[in-house]
DRENPA-3360 file (N, C-alpha, C; in nm, 2 decimals, always signed):
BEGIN
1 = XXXXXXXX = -0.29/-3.40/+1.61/-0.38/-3.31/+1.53/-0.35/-3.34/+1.38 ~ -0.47/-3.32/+1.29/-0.46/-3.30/+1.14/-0.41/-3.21/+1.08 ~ -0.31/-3.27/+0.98/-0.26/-3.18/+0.89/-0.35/-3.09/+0.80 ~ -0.37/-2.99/+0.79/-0.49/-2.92/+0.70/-0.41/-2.94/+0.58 ~ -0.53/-2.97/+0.46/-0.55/-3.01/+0.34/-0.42/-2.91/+0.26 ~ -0.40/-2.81/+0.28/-0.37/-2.69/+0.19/-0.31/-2.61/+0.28 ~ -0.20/-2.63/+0.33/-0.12/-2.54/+0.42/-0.12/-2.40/+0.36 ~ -0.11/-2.32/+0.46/-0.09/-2.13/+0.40/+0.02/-2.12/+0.35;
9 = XXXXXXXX = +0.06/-2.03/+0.28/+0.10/-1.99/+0.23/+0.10/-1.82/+0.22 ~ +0.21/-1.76/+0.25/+0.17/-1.58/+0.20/+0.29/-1.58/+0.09 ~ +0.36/-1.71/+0.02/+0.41/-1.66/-0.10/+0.35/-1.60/-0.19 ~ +0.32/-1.51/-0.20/+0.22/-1.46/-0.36/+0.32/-1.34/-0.41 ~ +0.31/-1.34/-0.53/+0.40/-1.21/-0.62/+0.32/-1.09/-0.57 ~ +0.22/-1.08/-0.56/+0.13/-0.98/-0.57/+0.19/-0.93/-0.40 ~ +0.21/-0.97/-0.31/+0.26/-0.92/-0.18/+0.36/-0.76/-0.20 ~ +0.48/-0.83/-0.32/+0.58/-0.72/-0.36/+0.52/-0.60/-0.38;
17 = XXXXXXXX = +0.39/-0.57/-0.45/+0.33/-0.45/-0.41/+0.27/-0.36/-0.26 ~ +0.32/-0.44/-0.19/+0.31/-0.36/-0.06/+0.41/-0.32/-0.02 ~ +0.50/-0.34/-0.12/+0.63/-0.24/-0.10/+0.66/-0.08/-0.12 ~ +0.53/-0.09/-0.24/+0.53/+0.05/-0.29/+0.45/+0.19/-0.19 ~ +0.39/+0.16/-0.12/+0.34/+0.27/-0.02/+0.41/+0.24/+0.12 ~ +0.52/+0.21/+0.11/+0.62/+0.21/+0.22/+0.76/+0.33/+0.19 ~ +0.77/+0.28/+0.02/+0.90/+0.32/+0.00/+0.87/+0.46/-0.09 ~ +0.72/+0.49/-0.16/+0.70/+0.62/-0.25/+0.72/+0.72/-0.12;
25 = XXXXXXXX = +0.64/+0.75/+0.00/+0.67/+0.81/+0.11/+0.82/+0.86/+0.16 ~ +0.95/+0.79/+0.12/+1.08/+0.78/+0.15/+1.12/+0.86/+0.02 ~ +1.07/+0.88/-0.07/+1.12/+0.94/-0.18/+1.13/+1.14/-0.16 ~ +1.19/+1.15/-0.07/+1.16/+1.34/-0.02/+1.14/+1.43/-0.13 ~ +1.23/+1.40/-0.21/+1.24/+1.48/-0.37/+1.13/+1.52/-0.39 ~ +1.01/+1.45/-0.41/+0.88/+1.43/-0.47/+0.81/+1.57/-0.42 ~ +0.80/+1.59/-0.25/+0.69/+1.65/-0.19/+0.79/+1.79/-0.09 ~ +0.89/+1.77/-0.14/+1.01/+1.88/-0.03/+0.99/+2.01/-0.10;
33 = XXXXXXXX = +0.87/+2.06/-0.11/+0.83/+2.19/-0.18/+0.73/+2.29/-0.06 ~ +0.73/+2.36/-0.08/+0.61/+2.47/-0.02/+0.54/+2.49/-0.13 ~ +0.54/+2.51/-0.22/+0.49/+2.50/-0.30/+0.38/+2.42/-0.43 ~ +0.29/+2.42/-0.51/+0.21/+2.47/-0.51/+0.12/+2.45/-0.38 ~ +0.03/+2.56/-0.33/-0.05/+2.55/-0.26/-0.20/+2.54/-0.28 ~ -0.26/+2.45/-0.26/-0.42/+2.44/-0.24/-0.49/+2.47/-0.17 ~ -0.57/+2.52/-0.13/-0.69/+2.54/-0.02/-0.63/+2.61/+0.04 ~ -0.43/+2.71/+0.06/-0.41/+2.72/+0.13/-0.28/+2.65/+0.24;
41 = XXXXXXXX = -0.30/+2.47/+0.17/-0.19/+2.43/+0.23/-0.12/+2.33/+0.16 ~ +0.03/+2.39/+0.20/+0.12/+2.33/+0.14/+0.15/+2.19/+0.05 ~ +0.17/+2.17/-0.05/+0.17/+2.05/-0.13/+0.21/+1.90/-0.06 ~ +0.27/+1.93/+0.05/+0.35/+1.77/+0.15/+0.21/+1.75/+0.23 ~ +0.10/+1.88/+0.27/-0.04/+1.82/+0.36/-0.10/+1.70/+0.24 ~ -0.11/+1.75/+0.12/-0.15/+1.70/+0.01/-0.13/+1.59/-0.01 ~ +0.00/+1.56/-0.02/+0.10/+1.48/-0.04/+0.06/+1.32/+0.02 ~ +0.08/+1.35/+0.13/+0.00/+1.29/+0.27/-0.09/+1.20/+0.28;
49 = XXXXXXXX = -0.22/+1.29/+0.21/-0.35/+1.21/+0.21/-0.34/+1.13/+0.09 ~ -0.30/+1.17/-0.02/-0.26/+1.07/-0.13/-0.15/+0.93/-0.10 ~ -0.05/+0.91/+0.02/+0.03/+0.83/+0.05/-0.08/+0.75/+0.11 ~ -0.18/+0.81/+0.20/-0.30/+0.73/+0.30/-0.35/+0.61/+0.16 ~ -0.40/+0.76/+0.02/-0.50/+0.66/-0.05/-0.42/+0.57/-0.15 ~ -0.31/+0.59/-0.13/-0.20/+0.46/-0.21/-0.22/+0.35/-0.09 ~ -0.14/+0.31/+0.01/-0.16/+0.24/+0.11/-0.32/+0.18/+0.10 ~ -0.41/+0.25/+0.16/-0.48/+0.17/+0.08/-0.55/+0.09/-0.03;
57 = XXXXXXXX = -0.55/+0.16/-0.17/-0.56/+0.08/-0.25/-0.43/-0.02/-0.30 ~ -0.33/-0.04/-0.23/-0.25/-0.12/-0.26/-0.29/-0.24/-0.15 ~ -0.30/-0.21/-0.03/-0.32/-0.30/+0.05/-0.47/-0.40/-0.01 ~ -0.61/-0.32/-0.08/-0.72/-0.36/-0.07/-0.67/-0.49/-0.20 ~ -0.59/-0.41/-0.31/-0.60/-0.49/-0.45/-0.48/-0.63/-0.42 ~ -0.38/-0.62/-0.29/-0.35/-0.74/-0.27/-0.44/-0.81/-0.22 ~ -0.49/-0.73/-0.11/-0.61/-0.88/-0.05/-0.62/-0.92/-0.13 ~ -0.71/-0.87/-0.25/-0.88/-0.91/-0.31/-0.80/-1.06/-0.41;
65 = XXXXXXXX = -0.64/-1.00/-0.46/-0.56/-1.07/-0.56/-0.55/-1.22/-0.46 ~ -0.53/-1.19/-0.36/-0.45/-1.33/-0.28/-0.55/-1.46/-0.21 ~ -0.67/-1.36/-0.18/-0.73/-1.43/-0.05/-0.83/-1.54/-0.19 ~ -0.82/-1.58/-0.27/-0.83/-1.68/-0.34/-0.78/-1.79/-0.31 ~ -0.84/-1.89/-0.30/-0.78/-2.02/-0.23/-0.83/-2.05/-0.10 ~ -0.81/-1.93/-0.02/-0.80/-1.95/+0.14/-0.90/-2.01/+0.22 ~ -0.89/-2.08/+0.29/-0.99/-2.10/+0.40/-0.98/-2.03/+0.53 ~ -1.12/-1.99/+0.59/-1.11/-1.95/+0.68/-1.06/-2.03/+0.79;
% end
């Protein structure tokens, strides 16, 4: 078989940010309140949906940064 032109790679610096909606989640201090309440529910439901929308905008802005180069 042929060697492809441009072997993969997933060294990219930009990866290191997929660190950050692994480890903000681990930080208890932040969301270990009852307190303030919204709608009703406690600031950690809150909390939550905001960890979802980190994860993904971290995950979308590494793609978009990396998949430069790539072939399918």
């Amino acid at each position: 078989m042929a060697e492809p032109e441009h072997p993969r790679t997933d060294r990219s610096p930009w990866n290191w940010l997929l660190v950050v909606p692994i480890v903000v989640p681990l930080l208890t201090p932040l969301y270990n309140f009852d307190e303030p309440r919204l709608g009703g529910f406690p600031l950690f439901y809150w909390l939550q949906f905001a960890f979802i929308l980190l994860g993904v905008t971290t995950t979308t802005v590494v793609y978009q940064m990396t998949k430069r180069g790539r072939r399918g």
